[in-house]
KEVORO-73774 format. One record per residue (C-alpha): z, y, x; residue in one letter. Coordinates in nm, 2 decimals. Last residue first. Layout:
<sites>
@z = Z; y = Y; x = X; res = A
...
</sites>
This chain:
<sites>
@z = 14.86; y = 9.52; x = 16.48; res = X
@z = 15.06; y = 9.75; x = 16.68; res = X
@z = 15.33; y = 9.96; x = 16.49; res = X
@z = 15.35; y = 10.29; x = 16.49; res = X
@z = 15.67; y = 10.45; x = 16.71; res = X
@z = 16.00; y = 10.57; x = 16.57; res = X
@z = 16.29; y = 10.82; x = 16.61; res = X
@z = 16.57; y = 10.95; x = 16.60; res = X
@z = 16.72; y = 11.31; x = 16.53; res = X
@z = 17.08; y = 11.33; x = 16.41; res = X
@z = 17.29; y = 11.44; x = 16.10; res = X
@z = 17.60; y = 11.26; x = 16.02; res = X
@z = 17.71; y = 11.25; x = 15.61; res = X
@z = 17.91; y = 10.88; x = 15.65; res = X
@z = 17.66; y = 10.69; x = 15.52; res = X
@z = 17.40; y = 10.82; x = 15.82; res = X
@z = 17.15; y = 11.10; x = 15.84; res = X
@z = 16.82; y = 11.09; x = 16.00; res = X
@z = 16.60; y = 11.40; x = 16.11; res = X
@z = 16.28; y = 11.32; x = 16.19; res = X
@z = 16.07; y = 11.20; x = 16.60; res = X
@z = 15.78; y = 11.00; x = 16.52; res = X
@z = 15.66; y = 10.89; x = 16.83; res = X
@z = 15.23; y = 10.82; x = 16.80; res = X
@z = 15.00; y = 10.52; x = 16.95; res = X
@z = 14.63; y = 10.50; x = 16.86; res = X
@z = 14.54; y = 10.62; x = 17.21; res = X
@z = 14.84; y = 10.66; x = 17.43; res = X
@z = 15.22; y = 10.93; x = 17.37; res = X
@z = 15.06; y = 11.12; x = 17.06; res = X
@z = 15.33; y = 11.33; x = 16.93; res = X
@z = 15.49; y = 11.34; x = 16.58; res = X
@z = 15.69; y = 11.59; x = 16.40; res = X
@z = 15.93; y = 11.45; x = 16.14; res = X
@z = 16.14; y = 11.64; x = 15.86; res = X
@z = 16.30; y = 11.36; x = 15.69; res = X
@z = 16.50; y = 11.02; x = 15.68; res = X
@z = 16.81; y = 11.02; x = 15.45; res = X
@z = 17.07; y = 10.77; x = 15.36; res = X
@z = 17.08; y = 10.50; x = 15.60; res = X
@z = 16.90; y = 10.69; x = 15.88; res = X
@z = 17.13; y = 10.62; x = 16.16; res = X
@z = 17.15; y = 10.28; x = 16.05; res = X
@z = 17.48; y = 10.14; x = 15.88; res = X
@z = 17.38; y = 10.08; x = 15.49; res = X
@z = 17.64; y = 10.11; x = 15.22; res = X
@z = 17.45; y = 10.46; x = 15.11; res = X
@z = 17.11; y = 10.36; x = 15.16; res = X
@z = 16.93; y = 10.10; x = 15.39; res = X
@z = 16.71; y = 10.36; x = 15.51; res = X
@z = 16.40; y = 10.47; x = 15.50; res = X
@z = 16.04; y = 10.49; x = 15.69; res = X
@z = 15.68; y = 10.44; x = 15.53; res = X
@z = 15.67; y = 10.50; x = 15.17; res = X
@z = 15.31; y = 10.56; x = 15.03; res = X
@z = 15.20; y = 10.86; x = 14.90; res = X
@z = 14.90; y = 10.87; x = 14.66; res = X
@z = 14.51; y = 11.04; x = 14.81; res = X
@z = 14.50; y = 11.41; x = 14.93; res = X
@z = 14.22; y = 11.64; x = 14.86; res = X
@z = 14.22; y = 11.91; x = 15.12; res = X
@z = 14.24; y = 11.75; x = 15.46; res = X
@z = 13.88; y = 11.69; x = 15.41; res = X
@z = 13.87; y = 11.28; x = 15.34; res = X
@z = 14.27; y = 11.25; x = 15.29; res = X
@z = 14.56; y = 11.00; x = 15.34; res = X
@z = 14.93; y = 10.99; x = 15.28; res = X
@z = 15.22; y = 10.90; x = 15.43; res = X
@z = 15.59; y = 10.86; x = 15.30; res = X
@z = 15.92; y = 10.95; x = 15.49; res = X
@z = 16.22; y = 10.90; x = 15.29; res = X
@z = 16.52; y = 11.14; x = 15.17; res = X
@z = 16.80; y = 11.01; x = 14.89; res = X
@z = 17.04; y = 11.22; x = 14.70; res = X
@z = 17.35; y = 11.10; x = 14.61; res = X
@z = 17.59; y = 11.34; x = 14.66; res = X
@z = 17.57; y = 11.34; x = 15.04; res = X
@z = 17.32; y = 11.63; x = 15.08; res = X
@z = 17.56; y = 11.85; x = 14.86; res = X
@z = 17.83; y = 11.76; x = 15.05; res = X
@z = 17.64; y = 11.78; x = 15.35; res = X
@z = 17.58; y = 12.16; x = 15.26; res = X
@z = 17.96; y = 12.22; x = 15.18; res = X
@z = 18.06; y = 12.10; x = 15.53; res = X
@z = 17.78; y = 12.26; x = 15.74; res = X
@z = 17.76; y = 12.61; x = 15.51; res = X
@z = 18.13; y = 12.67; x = 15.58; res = X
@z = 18.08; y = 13.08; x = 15.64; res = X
@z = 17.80; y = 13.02; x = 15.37; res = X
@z = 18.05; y = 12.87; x = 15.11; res = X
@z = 18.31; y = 13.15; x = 15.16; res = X
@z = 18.23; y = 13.30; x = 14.81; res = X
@z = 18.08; y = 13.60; x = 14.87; res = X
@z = 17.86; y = 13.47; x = 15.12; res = X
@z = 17.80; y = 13.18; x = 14.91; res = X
@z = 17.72; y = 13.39; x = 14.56; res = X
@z = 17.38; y = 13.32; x = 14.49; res = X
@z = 17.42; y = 12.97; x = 14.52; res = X
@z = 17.08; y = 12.77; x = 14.64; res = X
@z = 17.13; y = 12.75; x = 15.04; res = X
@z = 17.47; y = 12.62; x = 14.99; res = X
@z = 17.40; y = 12.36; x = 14.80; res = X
@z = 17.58; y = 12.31; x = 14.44; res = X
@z = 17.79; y = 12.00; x = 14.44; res = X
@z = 17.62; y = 11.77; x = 14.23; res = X
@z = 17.89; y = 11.46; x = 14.05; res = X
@z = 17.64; y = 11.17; x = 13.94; res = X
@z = 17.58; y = 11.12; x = 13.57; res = X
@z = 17.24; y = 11.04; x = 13.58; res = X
@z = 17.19; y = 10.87; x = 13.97; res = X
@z = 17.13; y = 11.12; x = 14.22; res = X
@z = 16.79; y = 11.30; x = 14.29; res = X
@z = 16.52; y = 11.13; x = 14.52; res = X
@z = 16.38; y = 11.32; x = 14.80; res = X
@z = 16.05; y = 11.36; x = 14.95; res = X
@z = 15.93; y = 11.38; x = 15.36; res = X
@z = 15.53; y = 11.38; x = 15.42; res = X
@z = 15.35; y = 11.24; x = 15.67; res = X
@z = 14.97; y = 11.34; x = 15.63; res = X
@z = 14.68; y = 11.17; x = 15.79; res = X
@z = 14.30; y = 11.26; x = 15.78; res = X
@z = 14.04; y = 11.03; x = 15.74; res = X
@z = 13.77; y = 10.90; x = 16.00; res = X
@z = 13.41; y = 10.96; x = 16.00; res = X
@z = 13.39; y = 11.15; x = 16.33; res = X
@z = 13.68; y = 11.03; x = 16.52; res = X
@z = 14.06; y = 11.08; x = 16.51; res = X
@z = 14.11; y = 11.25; x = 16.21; res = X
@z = 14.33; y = 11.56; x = 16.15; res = X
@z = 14.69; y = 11.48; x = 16.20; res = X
@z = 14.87; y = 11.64; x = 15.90; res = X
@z = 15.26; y = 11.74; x = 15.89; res = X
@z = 15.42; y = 11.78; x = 15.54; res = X
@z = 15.74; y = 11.87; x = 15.49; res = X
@z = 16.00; y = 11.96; x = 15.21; res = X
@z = 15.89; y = 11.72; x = 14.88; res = X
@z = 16.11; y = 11.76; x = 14.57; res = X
@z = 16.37; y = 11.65; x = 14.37; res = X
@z = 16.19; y = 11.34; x = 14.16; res = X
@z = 15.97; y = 11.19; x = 14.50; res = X
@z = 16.11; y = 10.85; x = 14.52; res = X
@z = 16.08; y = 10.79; x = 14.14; res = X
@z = 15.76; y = 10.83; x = 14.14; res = X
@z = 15.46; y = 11.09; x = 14.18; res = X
@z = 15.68; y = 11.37; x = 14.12; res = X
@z = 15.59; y = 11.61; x = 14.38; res = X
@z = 15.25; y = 11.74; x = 14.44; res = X
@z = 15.04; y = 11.73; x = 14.72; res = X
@z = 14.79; y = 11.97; x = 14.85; res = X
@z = 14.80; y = 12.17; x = 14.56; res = X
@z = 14.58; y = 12.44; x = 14.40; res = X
@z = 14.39; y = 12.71; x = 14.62; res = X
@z = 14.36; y = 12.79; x = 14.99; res = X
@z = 14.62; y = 13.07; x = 15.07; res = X
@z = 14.51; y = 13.31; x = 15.34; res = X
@z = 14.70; y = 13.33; x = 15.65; res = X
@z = 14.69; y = 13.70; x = 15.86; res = X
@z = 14.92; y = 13.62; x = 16.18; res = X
@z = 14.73; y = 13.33; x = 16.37; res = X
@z = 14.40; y = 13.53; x = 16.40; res = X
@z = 14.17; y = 13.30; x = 16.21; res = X
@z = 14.42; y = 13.19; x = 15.98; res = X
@z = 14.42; y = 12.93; x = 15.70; res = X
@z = 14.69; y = 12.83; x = 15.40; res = X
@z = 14.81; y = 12.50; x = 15.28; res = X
@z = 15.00; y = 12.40; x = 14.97; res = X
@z = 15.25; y = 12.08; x = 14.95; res = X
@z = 15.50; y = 12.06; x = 14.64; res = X
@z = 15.81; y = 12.16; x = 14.48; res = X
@z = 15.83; y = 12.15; x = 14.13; res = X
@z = 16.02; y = 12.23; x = 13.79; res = X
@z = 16.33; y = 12.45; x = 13.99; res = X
@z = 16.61; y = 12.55; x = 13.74; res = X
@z = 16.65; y = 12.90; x = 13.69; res = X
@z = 16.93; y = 13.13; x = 13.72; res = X
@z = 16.90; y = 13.33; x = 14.05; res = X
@z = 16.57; y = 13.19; x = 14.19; res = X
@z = 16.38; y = 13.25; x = 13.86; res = X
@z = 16.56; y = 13.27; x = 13.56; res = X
@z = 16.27; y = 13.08; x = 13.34; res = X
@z = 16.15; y = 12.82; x = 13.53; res = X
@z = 16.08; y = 12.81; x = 13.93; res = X
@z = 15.79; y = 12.68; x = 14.14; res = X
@z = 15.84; y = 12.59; x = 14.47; res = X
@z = 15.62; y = 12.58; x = 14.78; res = X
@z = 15.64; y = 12.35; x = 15.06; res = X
@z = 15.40; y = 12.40; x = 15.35; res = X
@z = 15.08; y = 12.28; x = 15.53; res = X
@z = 14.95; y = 12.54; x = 15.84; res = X
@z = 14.56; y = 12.57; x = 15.94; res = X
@z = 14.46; y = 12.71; x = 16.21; res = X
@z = 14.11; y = 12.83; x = 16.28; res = X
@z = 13.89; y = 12.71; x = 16.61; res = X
@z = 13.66; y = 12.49; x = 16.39; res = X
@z = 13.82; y = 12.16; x = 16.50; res = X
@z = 14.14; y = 12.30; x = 16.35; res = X
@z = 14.47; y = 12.40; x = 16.46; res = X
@z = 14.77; y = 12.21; x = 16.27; res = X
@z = 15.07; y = 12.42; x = 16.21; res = X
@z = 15.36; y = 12.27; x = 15.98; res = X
@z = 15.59; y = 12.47; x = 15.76; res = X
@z = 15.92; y = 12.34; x = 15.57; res = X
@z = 15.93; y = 12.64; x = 15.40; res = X
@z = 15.82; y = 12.83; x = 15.08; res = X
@z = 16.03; y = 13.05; x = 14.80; res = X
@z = 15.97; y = 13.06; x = 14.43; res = X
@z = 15.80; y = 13.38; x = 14.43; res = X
@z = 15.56; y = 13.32; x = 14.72; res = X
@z = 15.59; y = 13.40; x = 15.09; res = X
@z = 15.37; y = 13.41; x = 15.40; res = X
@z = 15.31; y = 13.50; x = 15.77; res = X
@z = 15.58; y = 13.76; x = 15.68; res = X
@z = 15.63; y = 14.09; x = 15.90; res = X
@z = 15.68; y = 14.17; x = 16.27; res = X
@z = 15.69; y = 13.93; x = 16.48; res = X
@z = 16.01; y = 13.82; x = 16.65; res = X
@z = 16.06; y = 13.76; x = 17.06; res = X
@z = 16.13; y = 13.42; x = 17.17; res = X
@z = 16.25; y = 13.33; x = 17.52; res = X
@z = 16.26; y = 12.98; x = 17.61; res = X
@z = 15.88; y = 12.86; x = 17.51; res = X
@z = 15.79; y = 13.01; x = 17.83; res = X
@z = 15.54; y = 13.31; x = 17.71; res = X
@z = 15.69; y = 13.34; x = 17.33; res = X
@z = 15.62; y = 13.47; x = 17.02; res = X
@z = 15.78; y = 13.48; x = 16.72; res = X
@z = 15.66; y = 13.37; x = 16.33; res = X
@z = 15.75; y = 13.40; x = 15.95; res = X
@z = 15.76; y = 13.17; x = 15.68; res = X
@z = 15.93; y = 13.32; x = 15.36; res = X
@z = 16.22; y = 13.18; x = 15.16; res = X
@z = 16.29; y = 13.38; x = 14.80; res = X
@z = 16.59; y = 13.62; x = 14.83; res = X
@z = 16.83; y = 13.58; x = 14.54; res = X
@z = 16.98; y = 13.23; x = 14.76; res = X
@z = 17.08; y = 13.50; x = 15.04; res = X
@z = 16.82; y = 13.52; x = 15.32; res = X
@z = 16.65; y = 13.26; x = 15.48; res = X
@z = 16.35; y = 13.20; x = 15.71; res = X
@z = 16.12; y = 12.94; x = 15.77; res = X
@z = 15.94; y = 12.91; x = 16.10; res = X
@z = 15.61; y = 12.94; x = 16.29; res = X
@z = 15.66; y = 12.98; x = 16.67; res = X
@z = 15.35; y = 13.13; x = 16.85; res = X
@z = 15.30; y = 13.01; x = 17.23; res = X
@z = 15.18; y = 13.25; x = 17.51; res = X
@z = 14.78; y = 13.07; x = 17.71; res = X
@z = 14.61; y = 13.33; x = 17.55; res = X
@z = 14.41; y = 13.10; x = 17.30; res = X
@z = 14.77; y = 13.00; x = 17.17; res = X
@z = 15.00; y = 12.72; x = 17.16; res = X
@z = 15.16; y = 12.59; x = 16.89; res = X
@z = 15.49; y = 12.54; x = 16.77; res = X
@z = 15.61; y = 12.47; x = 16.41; res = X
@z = 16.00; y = 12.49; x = 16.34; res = X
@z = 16.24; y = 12.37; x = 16.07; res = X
@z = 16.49; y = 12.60; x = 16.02; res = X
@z = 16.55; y = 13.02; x = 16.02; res = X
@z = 16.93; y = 13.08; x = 15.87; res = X
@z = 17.15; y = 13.36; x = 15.70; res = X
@z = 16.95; y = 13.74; x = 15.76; res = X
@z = 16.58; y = 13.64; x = 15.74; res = X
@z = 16.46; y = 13.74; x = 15.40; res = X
@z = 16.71; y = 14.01; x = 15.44; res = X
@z = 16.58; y = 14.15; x = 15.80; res = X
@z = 16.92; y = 14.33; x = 15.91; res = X
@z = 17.13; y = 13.98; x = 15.94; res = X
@z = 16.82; y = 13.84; x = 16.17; res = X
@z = 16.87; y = 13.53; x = 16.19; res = X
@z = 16.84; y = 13.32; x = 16.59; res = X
@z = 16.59; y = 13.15; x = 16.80; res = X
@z = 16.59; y = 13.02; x = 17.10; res = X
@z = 16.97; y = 12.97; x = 17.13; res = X
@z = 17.12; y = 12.94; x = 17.44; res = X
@z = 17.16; y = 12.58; x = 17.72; res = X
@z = 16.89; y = 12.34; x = 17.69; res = X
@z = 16.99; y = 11.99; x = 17.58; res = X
@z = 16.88; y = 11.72; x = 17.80; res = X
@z = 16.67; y = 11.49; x = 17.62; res = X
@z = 16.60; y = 11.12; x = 17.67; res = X
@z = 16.36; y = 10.94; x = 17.47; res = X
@z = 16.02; y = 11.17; x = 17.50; res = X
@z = 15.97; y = 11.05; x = 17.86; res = X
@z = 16.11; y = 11.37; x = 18.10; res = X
@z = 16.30; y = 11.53; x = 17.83; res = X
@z = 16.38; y = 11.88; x = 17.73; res = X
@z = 16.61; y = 11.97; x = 17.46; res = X
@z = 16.59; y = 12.34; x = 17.23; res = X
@z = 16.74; y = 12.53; x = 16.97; res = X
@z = 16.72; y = 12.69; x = 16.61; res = X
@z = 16.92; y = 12.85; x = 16.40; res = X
@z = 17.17; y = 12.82; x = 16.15; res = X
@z = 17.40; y = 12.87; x = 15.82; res = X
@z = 17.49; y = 13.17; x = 15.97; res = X
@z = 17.80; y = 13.36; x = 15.74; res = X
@z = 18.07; y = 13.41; x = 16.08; res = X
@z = 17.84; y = 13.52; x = 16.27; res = X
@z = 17.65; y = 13.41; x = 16.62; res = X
@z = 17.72; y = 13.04; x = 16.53; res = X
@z = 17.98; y = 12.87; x = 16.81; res = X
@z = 18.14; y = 12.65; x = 16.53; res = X
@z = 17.83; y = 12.50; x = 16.49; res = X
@z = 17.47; y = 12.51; x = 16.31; res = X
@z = 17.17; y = 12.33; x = 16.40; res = X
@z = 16.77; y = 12.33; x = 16.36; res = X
@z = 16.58; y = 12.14; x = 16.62; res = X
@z = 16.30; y = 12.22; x = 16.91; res = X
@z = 16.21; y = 11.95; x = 17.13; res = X
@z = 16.00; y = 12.01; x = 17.47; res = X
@z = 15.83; y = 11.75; x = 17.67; res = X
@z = 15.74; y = 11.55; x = 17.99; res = X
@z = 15.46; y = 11.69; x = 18.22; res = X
@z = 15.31; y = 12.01; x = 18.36; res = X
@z = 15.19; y = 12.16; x = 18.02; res = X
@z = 15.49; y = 12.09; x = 17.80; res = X
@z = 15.39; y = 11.79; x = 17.51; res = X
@z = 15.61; y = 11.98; x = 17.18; res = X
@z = 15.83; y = 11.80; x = 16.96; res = X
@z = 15.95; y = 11.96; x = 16.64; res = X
@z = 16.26; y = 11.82; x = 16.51; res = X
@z = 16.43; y = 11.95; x = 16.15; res = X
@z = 16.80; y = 11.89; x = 16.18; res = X
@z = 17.13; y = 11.91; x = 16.31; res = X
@z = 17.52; y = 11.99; x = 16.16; res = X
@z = 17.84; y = 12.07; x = 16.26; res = X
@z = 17.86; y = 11.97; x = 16.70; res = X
@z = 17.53; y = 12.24; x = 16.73; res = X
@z = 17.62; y = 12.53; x = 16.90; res = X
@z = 17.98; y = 12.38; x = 16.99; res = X
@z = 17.86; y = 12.12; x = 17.18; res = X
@z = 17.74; y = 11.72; x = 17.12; res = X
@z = 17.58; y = 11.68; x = 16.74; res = X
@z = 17.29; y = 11.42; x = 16.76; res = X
@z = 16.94; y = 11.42; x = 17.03; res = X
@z = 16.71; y = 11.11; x = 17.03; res = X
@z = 16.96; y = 10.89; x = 16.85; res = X
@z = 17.00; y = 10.52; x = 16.94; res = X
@z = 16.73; y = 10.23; x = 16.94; res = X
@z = 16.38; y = 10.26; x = 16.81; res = X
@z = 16.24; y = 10.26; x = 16.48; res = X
@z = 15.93; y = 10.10; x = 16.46; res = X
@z = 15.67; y = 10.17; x = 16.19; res = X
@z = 15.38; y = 10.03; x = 15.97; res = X
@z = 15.14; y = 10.25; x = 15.78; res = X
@z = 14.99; y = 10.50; x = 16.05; res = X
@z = 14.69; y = 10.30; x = 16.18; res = X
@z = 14.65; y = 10.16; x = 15.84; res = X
@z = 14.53; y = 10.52; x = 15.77; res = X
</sites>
């Protein structure tokens, strides 16, 4: 894991708010390698062009030549559903893979109104432009899941890693959340997943991790003998006493309220109320059992000036030469601006 330990950011944003479809807010990177040459980034955003007045977002796409400058790509790949409820405000954070057919399966999260747990579901796609749905949930739980990574294994299965959250009395409506945490399911087929049992990861380790963790992407190991890798976003709640807007995404009553139709401005908020995200990694022998996280990319905080001063998460990593990644997450700066940048491991 030392491999993966030390990281360089690199200069400017990899793709930040520049159009209507995505001038309000933009997140959750997934980076794809494209079969001739160059690659593919997919990102969440919102704008004043949404499809709706109430979407709180969907998902996009940038090409680049060598991984550092993207050319946005005009439409929307992938857009809610307002007739599918568990799918009818926002679908985020992407997972793309390609398939033993030679098409390419999407997984995503979903979201409905706040009453309506979060669900991963999946589309389909022969150019990686043009998406179409698939019917049903690839998986759900009671609390809500999201924040999905797919990782194909050596054995021909898939494997994705996930977010789940647990809920006290009250549930989603009234309840307060008591953990969020890593689980993992397997597929042989891509659309059937079976959960594996108990936690990945679990939240609350320290102080860094006290509101939650919302990504985990693994790299299974480089040689025979070697460990697997998880990198893993967490956030920290504000300081006692500190003034909590409620997030969009949690009230039950945003559509009804007005607070979805403004879901950029009233989500930062929330995001800007002193929470704190950070990337961490994390090591295991069988991809089941996973060791302690350790912090690996931050910010300076709230007075800080970096792109990622206040919150670094959601990353998706490519191999670009032997033992060398990109790290491309979602930064956000003092002043509440969402981008994607980006980092490479350090040589030792």
């Amino acid at each position: 894991m030392e491999l993966f330990k030390s990281w360089i950011k690199e200069d400017g944003p990899r793709l930040q708010g520049s159009r209507d479809l995505d001038s309000s807010k933009l997140q959750s990177p997934c980076i794809v390698r494209l079969p001739s040459r160059g690659y593919r980034l997919f990102y969440t955003a919102v704008g004043p062009a949404k499809p709706f007045p109430d979407c709180q977002g969907y998902i996009l796409s940038a090409v680049s030549e060598d991984g550092l400058n993207f050319q946005k790509e005009p439409g929307i790949r992938l857009v809610p559903q307002p007739n599918i409820p568990h799918m009818s405000l926002r679908v985020i954070s992407p997972s793309v893979t390609l398939c033993s057919d030679g098409r390419w399966r999407m997984y995503f999260e979903s979201r409905g109104p706040a009453s309506i747990p979060t669900a991963i579901c999946s589309a389909i796609s022969s150019d990686m432009l043009n998406w179409e749905l698939e019917e049903g949930i690839r998986w759900q739980a009671l609390g809500g899941v999201g924040g999905v990574r797919y990782l194909a294994l050596p054995d021909g299965r898939g494997r994705f890693y996930c977010f789940e959250s647990v809920y006290g009395p009250g549930g989603l409506a009234n309840g307060t959340r008591i953990s969020q945490g890593i689980v993992s399911a397997t597929t042989s087929d891509g659309i059937h997943f079976e959960r594996e049992p108990g936690y990945r990861v679990r939240d609350k380790q320290s102080e860094y991790d006290s509101a939650g963790i919302t990504t985990g992407e693994v790299i299974a190991p480089l040689h025979v003998g070697a460990p697997w890798t998880m990198f893993l976003s967490a956030w920290q709640v504000p300081a006692t006493g500190a003034s909590i807007p409620v997030h969009p995404s949690h009230d039950v009553d945003a559509i009804a309220n007005g607070r979805s139709a403004d879901f950029a401005a009233t989500s930062i908020a929330a995001d800007m109320s002193g929470f704190r995200s950070r990337i961490f990694v994390s090591s295991s022998v069988d991809g089941l059992n996973w060791g302690p996280m350790e912090l690996v990319l931050e910010g300076d905080g709230y007075g800080g000036e970096g792109l990622d001063a206040v919150h670094a998460e959601d990353m998706s990593l490519i191999q670009i030469a032997p033992g060398r990644y990109r790290m491309y997450y979602a930064a956000c700066d003092a002043r509440g601006k969402w981008c994607v940048a980006s980092a490479i491991n350090g040589v030792r």
